[in-house]
C-alpha positions, 0 to 999 in steps of 0.5 A, spaced: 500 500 500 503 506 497 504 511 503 506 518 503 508 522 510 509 529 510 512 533 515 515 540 517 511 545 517 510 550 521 510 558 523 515 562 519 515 570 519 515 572 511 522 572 508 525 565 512 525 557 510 521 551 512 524 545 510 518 539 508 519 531 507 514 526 504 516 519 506 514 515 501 514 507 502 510 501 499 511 502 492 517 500 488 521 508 488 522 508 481 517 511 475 513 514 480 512 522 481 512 525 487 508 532 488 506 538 493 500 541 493 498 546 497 490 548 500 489 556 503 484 557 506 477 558 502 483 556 495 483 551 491 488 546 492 493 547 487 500 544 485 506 547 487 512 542 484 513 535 483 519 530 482 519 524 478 523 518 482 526 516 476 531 521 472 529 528 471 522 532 470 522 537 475 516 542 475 515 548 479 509 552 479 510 559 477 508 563 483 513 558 487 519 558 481 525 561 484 524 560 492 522 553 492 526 547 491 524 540 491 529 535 491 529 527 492 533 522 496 532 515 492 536 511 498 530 513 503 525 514 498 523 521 501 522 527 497 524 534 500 521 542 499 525 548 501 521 553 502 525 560 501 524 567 502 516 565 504 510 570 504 504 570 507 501 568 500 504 561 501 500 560 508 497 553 506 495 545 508 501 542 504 501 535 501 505 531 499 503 526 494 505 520 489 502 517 483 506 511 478 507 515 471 503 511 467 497 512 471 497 520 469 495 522 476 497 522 484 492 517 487 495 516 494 495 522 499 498 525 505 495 527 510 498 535 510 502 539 514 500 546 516 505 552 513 503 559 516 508 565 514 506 570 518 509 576 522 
């Protein structure tokens, strides 16, 4: 059964970092994707960046682009968010979530961790 945990969330003044991990286990690590999704309140869930567990394809979404860097670490099969120079706009539930490249969606999710950027 494939599970994804996120962790790393927290309360930050605008301007600093947070450091989210997903891990991932019960599935075999390689041509899957691992993405971040985020939620504000009164928002739809959107998708911030995304990893492909296999070589290459990285994506960011325009809003993060320049701030956020997702990395992965195939030995634990964990994925990292780097969260730099935060704003209040990225205030948000963040998910982690994992999808088999073949299948074309994340069809296992986590159960979020709380982002508040706020002074």
């Amino acid at each position: 059964q494939v599970q994804v945990v996120e962790s790393g969330g927290g309360l930050v003044q605008p301007g600093g970092s947070l450091r989210l991990s997903c891990a991932a286990s019960g599935f075999t690590w390689a041509h899957y994707a691992i993405g971040w999704f985020r939620q504000a309140p009164g928002k739809e869930r959107e998708g911030v960046s995304c990893i492909s567990t296999s070589e290459g394809g990285i994506y960011y979404a325009a809003s993060v682009k320049g701030r956020f860097t997702i990395s992965r670490d195939n030995a634990k099969t964990m994925v990292f968010l780097q969260m730099d120079s935060l704003e209040t706009e990225d205030t948000a539930v963040y998910y982690c979530a994992a999808g088999h490249l073949d299948s074309g969606a994340f069809g296992s999710w986590g159960q979020g961790t709380q982002v508040t950027v706020s002074s």
